[in-house]
C-alpha positions in Angstrom: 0.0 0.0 0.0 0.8 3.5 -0.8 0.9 6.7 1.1 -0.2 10.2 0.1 -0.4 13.7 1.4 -2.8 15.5 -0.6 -3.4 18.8 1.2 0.1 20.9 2.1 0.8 24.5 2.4 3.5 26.5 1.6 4.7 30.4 1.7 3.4 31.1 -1.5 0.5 31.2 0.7 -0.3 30.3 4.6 2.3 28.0 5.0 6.0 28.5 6.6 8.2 27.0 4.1 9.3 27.2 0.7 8.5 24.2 -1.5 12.2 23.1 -2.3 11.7 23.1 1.7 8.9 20.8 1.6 10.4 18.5 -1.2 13.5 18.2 0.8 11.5 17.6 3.9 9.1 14.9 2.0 12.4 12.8 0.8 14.5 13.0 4.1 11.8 12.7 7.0 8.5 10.7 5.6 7.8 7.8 3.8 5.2 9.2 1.1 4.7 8.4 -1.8 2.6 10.8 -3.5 1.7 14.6 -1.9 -0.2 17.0 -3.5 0.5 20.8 -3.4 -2.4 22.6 -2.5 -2.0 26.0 -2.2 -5.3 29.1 -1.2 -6.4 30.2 -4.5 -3.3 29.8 -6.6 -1.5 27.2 -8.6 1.9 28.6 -8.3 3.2 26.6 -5.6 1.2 23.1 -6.7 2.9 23.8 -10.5 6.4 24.9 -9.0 6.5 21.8 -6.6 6.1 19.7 -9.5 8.4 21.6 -11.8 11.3 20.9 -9.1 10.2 17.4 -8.4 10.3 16.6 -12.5 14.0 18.4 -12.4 15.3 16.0 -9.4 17.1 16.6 -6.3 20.3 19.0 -6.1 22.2 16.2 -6.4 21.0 14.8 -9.9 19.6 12.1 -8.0 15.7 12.2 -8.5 12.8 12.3 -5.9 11.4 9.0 -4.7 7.8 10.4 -4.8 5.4 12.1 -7.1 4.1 15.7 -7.0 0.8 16.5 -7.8 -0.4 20.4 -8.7 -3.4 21.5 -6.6 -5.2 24.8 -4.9 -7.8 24.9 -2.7 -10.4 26.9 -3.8 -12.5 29.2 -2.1 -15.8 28.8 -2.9 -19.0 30.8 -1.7 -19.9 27.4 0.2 -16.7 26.5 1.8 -13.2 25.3 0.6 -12.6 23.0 -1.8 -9.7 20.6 -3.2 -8.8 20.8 -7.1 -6.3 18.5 -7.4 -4.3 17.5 -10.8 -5.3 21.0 -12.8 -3.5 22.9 -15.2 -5.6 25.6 -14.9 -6.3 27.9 -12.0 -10.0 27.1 -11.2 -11.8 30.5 -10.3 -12.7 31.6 -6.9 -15.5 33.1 -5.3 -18.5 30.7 -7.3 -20.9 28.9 -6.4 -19.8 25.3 -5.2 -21.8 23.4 -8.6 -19.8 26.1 -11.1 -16.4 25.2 -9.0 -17.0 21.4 -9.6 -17.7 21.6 -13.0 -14.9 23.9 -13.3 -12.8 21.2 -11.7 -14.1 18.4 -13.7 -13.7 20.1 -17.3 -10.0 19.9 -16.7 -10.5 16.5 -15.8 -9.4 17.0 -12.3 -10.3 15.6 -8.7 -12.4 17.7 -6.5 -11.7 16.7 -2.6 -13.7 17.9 0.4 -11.4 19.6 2.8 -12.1 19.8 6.9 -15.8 19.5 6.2 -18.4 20.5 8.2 -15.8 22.4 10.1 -17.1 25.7 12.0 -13.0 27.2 12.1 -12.9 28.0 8.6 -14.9 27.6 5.3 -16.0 24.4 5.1 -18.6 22.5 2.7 -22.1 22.4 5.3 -24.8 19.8 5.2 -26.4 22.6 3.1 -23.6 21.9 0.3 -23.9 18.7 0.4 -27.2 18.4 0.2 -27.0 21.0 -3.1 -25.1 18.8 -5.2 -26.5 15.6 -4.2 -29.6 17.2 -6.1 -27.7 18.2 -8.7 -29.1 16.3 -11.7 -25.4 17.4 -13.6 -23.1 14.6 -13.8 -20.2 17.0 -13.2 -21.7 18.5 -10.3 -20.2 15.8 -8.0 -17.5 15.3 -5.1 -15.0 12.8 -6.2 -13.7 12.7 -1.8 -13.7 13.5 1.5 -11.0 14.2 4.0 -12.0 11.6 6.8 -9.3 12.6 8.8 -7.2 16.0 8.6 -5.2 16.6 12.2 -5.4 20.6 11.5 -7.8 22.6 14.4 -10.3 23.4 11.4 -9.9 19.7 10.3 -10.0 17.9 14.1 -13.4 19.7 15.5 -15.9 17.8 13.1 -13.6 14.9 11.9 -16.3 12.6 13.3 -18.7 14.1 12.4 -17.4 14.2 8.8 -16.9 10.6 8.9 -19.9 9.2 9.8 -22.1 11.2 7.6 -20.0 10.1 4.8 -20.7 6.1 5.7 -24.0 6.7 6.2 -24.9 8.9 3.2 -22.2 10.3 1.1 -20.2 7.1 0.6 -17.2 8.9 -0.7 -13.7 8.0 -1.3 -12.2 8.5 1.7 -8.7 10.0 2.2 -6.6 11.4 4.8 -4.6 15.0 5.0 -2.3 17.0 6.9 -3.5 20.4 6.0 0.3 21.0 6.9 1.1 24.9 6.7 4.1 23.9 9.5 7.0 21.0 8.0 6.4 18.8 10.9 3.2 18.3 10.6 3.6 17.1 7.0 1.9 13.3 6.6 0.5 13.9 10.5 -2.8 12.1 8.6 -2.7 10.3 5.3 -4.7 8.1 2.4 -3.5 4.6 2.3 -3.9 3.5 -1.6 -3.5 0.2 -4.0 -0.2 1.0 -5.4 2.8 4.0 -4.9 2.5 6.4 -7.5 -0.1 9.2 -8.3 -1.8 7.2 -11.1 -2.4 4.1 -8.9 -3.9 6.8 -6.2 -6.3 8.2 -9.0 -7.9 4.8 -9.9 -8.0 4.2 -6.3 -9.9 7.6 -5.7 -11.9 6.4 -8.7 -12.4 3.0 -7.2 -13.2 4.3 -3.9 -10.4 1.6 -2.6 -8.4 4.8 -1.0 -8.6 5.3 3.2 -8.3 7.7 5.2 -5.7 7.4 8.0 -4.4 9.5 11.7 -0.9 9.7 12.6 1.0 12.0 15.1 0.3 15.5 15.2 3.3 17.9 16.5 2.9 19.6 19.3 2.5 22.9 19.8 5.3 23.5 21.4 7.5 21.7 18.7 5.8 24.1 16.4 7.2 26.8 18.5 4.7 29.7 19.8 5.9 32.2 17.9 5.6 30.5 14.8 2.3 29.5 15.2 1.2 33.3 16.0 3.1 34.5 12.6 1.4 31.1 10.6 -2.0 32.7 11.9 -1.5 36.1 10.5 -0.5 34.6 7.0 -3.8 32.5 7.3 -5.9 35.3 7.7 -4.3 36.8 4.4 -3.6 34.3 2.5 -6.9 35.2 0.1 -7.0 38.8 0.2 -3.1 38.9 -0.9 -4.1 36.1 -3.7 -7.6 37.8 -4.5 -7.9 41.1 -3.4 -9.7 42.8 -0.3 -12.6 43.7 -1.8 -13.5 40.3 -3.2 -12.5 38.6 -0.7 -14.6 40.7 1.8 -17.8 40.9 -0.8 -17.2 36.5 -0.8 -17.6 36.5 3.0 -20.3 38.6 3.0 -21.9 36.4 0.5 -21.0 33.5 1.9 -22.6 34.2 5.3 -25.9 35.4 3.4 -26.0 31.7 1.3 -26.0 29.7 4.9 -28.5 31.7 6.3 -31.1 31.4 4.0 -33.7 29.0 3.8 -32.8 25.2 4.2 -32.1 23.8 0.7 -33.8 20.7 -0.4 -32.5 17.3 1.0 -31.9 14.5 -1.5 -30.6 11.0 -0.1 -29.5 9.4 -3.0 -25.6 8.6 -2.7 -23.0 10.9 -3.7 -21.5 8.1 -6.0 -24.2 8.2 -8.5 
């Protein structure tokens, strides 16, 4: 069985450390096989990660794991994973024009820390929107079960049960790492060891979701942590703007507190 990482930060956004950092990190100090780049509302870092992975180590010598370009995308219902894009997916839609964004490129949309009240997440509302969604594209291809972050923790259970119960998902694990130790703290076990054999294991819903050891805060270091908090909180605006970012928000808080959208119970995996 494999191992993949598919939701890391970096300081092209919220994250503390450059991605030749992160590669070097990856190789020396885990035994992944596949992570995915995934940085707030930009491709930069996902397509430079994978750029320095194709070119090898500094030594000539080349990675022993694959690289694969991602963002997460902030929708007006919550945050959401475009993983193996070429293309930056747009911000600020709708989570239905997001997905079939996602899926036109022939990518992988993942659910990151859902339900989650400490950032945006996708609710029960959002799920229950595209589970009515009569448009084939319109669909979640998985769901974080476990993702050691704050945001990711407070629900986790929640998360997973819902998805056995209703959404029956593939199910993979993520760091949400914006600090190197905390890289592969929780991780998707796959069929296989590269990123191919982790696609047709999202596809197959064969992938699981897995907890390992989160660092502590104090490995962290406190300082840190208080700096990594004020890059969170600007990690969109300095991507997007102010304005839209704000106007999103504002939005965004309007869509959940309208009236309850239709419930469908058909599986997600239609």
């Amino acid at each position: 069985m494999g191992t993949a990482d598919l939701h890391i930060h970096t300081r092209h956004g919220d994250g503390m450390a450059t991605v030749p950092q992160l590669l070097d990190y990856v190789e020396r100090r885990t035994q992944l096989d596949v992570i995915a780049v995934t940085e707030h509302d930009t491709l930069r870092a996902g397509a430079e990660a994978r750029e320095l992975c194709a070119r090898g180590r500094p030594d000539g010598a080349p990675y022993r794991f694959d690289v694969i370009c991602g963002e997460e995308v902030t929708t007006l219902d919550g945050h959401l994973l475009a993983l193996a894009v070429d293309e930056p997916v747009p911000s600020f839609r709708r989570i239905e024009e997001t997905l079939s964004a996602i899926h036109r490129q022939g990518g992988i949309a993942i659910v990151p820390h859902p339900l989650s009240f400490l950032t945006r997440s996708v609710t029960r509302r959002g799920f229950d929107r595209v589970l009515a969604s009569a448009d084939d594209a319109v669909r979640f291809d998985a769901l974080e079960e476990y993702n050691l972050s704050p945001a990711g923790r407070v629900r986790s259970a929640r998360a997973r049960a819902l998805n056995r119960e209703r959404l029956h998902l593939a199910a993979i694990g993520a760091s949400d790492a914006h600090f190197l130790p905390s890289v592969g703290s929780a991780f998707t076990t796959f069929p296989g060891r590269s990123a191919g054999d982790l696609f047709a294991a999202i596809a197959a819903k064969t992938s699981a979701g897995a907890a390992g050891r989160a660092p502590r805060l104090s490995e962290l270091g406190y300082r840190n942590i208080v700096v990594q908090q004020c890059r969170g909180m600007l990690a969109t605006p300095r991507a997007m703007g102010w304005l839209p970012t704000v106007r999103s928000f504002v939005r965004s808080r309007l869509r959940r507190e309208g009236p309850p959208a239709p419930s469908d119970e058909r599986p997600a995996g239609r």
